[in-house]
C-alpha positions in Angstrom: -60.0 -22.4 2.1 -58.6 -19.2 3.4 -61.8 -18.5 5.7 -60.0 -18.5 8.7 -56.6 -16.5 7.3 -55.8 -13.5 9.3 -55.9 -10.6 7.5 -52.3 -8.6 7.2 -52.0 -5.1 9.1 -49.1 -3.1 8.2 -48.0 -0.5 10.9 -45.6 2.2 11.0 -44.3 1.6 14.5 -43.8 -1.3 17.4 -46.8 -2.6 19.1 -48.2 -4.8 21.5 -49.2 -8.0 19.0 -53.0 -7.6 18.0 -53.8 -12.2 17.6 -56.6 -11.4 15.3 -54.2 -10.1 12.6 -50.9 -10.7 10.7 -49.0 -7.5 11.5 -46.3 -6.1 9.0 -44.4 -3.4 10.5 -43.1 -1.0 8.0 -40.5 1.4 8.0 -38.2 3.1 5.0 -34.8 3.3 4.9 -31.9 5.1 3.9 -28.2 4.6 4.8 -24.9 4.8 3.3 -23.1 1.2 2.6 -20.4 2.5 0.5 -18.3 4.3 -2.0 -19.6 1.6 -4.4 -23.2 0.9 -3.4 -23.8 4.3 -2.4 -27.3 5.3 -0.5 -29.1 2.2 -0.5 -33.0 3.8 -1.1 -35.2 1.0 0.4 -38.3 -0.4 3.1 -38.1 -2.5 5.6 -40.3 -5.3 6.4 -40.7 -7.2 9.5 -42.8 -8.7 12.0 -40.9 -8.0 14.8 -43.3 -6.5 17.9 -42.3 -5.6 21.5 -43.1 -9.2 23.0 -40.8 -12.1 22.3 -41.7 -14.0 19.5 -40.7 -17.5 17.9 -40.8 -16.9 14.5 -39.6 -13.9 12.9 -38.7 -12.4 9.6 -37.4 -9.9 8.1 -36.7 -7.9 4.3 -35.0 -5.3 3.4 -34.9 -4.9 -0.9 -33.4 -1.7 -1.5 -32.3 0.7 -4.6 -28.3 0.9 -5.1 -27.5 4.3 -5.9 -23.7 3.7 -6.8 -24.8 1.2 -9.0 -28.2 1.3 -10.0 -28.9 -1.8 -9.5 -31.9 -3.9 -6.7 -29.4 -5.3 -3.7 -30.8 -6.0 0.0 -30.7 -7.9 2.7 -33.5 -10.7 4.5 -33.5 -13.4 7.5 -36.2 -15.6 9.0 -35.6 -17.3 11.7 -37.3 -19.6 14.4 -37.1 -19.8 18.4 -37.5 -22.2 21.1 -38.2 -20.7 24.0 -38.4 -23.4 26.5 -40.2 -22.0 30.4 -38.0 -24.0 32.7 -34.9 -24.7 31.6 -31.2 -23.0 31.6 -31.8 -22.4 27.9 -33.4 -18.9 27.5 -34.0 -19.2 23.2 -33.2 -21.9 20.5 -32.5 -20.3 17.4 -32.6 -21.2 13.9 -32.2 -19.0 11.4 -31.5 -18.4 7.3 -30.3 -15.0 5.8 -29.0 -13.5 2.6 -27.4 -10.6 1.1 -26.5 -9.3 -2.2 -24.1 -6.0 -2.1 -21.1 -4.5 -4.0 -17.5 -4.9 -2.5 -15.9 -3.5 -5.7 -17.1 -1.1 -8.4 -18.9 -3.4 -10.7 -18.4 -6.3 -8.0 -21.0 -7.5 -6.4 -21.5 -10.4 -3.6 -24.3 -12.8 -2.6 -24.1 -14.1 1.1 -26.2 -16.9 2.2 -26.4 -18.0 6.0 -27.6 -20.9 8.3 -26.9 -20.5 12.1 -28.1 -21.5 15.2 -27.6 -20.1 18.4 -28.0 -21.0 22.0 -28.9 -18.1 24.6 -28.8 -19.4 28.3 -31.0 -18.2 30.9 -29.8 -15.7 33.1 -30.8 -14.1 36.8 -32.5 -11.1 35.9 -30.7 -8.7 37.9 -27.5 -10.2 36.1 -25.9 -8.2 33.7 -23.8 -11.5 32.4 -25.1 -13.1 29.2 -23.5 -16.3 27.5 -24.2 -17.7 24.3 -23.2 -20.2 22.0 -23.2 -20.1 18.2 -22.8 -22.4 14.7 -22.9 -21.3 11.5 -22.5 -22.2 7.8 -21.7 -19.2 5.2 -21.5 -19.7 1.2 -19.8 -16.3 -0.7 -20.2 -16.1 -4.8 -18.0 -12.9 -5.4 -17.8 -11.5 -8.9 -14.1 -11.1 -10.2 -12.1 -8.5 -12.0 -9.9 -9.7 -14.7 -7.0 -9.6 -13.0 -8.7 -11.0 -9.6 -9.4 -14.3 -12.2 -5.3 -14.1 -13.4 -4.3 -14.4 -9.8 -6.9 -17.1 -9.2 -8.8 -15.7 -6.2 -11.3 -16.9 -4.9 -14.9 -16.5 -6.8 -16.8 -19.1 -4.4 -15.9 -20.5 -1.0 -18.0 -21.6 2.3 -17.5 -21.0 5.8 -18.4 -23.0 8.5 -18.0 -21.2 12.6 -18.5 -21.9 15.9 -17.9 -19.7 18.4 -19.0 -19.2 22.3 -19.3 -15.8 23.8 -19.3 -14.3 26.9 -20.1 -10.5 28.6 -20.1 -8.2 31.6 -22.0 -5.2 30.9 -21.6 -3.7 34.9 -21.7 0.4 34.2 -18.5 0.7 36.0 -16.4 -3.2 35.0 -17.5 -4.1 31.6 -15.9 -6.9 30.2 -16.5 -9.8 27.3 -14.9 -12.7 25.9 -14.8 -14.8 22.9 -13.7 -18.2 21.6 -14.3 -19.1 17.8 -12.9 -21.8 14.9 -13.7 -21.4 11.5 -12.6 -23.6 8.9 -13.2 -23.8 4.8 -11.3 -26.7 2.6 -8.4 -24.4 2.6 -7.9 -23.3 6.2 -8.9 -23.8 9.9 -8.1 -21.2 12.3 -9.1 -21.0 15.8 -9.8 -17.1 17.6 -9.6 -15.8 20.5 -10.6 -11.9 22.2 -11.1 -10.9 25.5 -12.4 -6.5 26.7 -12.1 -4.6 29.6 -13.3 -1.4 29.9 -13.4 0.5 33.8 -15.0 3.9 34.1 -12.5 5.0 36.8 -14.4 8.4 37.0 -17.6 9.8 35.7 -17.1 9.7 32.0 -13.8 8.8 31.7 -12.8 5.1 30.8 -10.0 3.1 29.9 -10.3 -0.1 27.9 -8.1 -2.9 27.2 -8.7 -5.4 24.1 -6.6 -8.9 24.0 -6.3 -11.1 20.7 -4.5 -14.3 19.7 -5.2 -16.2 16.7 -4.0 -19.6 15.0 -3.7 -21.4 11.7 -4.5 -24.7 12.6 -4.4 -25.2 8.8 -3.4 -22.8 6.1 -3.3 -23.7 2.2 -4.8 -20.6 1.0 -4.1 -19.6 -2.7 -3.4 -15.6 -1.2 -4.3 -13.7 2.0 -7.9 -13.1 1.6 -8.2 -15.3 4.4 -5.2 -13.9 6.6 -5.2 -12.0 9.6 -5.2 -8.2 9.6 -2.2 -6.7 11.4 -3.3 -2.9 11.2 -6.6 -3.6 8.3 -9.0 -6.7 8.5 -9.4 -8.7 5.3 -13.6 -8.6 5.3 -14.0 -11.7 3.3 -16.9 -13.0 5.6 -18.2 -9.3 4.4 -19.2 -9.2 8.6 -17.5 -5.4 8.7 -18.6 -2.3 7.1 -15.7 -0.6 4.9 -16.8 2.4 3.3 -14.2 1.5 1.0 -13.8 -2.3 0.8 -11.3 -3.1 -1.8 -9.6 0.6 -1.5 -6.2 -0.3 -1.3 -5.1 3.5 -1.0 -6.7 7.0 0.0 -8.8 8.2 2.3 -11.2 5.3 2.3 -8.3 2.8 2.9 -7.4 5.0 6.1 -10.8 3.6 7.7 -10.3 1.5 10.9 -12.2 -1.5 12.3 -11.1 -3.0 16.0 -10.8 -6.2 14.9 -7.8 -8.9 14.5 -4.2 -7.2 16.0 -6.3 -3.8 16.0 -3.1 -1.5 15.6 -3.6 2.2 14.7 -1.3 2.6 12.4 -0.4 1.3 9.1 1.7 -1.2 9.8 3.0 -3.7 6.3 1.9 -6.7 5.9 -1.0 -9.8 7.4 -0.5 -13.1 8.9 -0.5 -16.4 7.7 0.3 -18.5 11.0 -0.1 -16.6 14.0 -0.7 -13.9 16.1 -1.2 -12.2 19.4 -1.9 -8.4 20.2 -2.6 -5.9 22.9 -4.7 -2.8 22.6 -4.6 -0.1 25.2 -7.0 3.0 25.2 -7.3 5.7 27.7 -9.2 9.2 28.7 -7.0 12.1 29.5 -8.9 15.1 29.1 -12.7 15.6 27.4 -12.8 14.1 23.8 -8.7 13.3 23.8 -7.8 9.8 24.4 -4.4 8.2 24.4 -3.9 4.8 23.1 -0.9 2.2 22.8 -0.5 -1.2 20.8 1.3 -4.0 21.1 1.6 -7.7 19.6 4.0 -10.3 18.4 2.9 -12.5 15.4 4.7 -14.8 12.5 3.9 -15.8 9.2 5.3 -18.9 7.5 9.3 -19.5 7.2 9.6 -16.2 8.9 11.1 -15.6 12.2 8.4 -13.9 15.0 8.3 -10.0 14.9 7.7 -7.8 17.8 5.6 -4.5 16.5 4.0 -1.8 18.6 2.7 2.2 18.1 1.2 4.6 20.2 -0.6 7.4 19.1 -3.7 10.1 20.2 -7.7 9.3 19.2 -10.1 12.6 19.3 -13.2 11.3 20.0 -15.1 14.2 17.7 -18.5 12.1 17.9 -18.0 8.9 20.4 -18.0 5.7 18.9 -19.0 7.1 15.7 -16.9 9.8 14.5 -12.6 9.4 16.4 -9.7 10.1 14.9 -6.3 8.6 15.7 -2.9 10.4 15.4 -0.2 8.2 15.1 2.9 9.5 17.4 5.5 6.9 17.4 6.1 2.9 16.6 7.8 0.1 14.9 8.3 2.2 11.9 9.7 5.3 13.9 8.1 9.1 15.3 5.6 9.1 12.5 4.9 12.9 12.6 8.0 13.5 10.7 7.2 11.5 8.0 6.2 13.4 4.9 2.8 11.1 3.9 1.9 12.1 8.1 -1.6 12.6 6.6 -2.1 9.4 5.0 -1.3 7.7 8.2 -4.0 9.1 10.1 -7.0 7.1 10.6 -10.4 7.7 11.4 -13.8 5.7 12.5 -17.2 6.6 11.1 -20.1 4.6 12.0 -23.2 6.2 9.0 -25.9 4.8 11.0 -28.2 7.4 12.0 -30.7 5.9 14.6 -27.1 4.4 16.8 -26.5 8.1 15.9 -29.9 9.7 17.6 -30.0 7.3 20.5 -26.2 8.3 21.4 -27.1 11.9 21.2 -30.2 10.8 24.1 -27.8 9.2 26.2 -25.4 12.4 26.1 -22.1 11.9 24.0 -19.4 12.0 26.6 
């Protein structure tokens, strides 16, 4: 019955596909998730070669040191890849993940997407894509999480088209999303420019807007973030996800209104932003935010900061200084160093391959 089965090959490294086996490439991993899970101790298995495949796979089961406990990761998915058409790749795909968000939390994320790459001229650097997906959370609650009635279980569905530039000297992107769940819809918008005016030296702008078409949430798990991201569609990673104080809760993540400093509050109707970043002089960088946004029976509020980023490891390692804003000159504020944020990016082979490229 099996006669004609190829026989698995595992390999330590990326190949040109050999047809008369079933390649397995392995590879170990290690990586810090966060101040719950700890190192995640674990091996990757995929079948991923250098040549463009339709079907691929690929699991990750790894060893939770935080907790002590088997978590992990794993997606298959499947490709059309038709030869004369405007549609480079088809793709339909299944993943799931089970991690902590709390200590003694844990989540399970399952996903179904599909995805639509077109075709492109390839001496274009412009890539478009269009994307649908379904989402179901189960998220284990505290006590007092099941008192307040959050939220234990809820689906996601998305859609979302995306667009981007990436010229060396005018790189740019945009993207249009709606998500919805039986307690919200929302539609999203963000557009980037970054221009490298001279070698090395860049300055980037970032412009948001979102909208509740449809808000009866039970709480603002679901809200969006004015200076920290609610990560409910666990799509970020926090080092300290439910850290609502310290230096874990300092961590930022460019995402929603994207402002630097710790400004009250999230949004339950609507908002729009503006963030502004800039090179002065080697790893210093100057940056500048500004939005308007309202939440339900409130009147709209105008809020804006500026501040410095040192850019200690590029894109991996930056801090930001707040100077002043809405809430005043922030350096004469006696909790200054709680106000300070940071990004850090623990991902060693993005690390590596930054380090090739040169860091500034």
């Amino acid at each position: 019955m099996f006669s004609n089965a190829k026989k698995i090959k595992l390999k330590l490294l990326k190949d040109i596909p050999n047809p008369e086996y079933n390649e397995i490439y392995i590879s170990p991993r290690v990586r810090f998730n966060n101040t719950y899970d700890k190192f995640l101790l674990g091996i990757n298995l995929k079948n991923q070669s250098l040549f463009d495949q339709k079907f691929l796979y690929s699991v990750t089961p790894t060893y939770s040191t935080g907790t002590g406990k088997l978590t992990g990761s794993g997606a298959v998915s499947y490709s059309f890849l038709p030869a004369e058409s405007i549609i480079r790749s088809l793709t339909f795909g299944v993943s799931g993940s089970y991690f902590h968000y709390d200590y003694d939390l844990a989540y399970r994320k399952t996903s179904i997407s599909s995805s639509i790459s077109f075709r492109k001229n390839p001496r274009s650097t412009v890539s478009r894509s269009i994307g649908i997906s379904y989402n179901y959370f189960e998220r284990d609650l505290s006590p007092e999480m099941i008192v307040n009635n959050d939220y234990s279980k809820y689906n996601l569905w998305s859609i979302g088209y995306g667009y981007s530039d990436s010229q060396m000297i005018h790189e740019k992107s945009f993207s249009l999303s709606a998500q919805g769940m039986e307690d919200f819809n929302k539609i999203t918008a963000e557009g980037f420019y970054r221009w490298e005016f001279a070698p090395k030296q860049k300055l980037s702008l970032r412009l948001f807007a979102g909208y509740f078409l449809r808000n009866d949430t039970r709480n603002n798990l679901f809200n969006y973030g004015i200076s920290r991201v609610s990560n409910y569609s666990f799509s970020y990673t926090l080092l300290g996800e439910s850290a609502s104080s310290g230096l874990l809760s300092q961590q930022f993540i460019l995402a929603d209104g994207g402002f630097k400093s710790f400004l009250p509050g999230s949004v339950n109707q609507w908002i729009t932003s503006a963030n502004v970043d800039s090179s002065v002089w080697k790893i210093f960088h100057v940056y500048a935010d500004a939005g308007v946004y309202k939440n339900k029976d409130l009147p709209a509020k105008f809020i804006w900061d500026t501040g410095v980023k040192v850019r200690i490891i590029p894109d991996f390692l930056e801090v930001y200084f707040p100077i002043q804003s809405s809430l005043g000159f922030e350096p004469s504020f006696k909790d200054y160093g709680k106000r300070i944020r940071y990004t850090l990016i623990l991902n060693l082979g993005s690390i590596i391959n930054a380090a090739r490229r040169g860091w500034y």
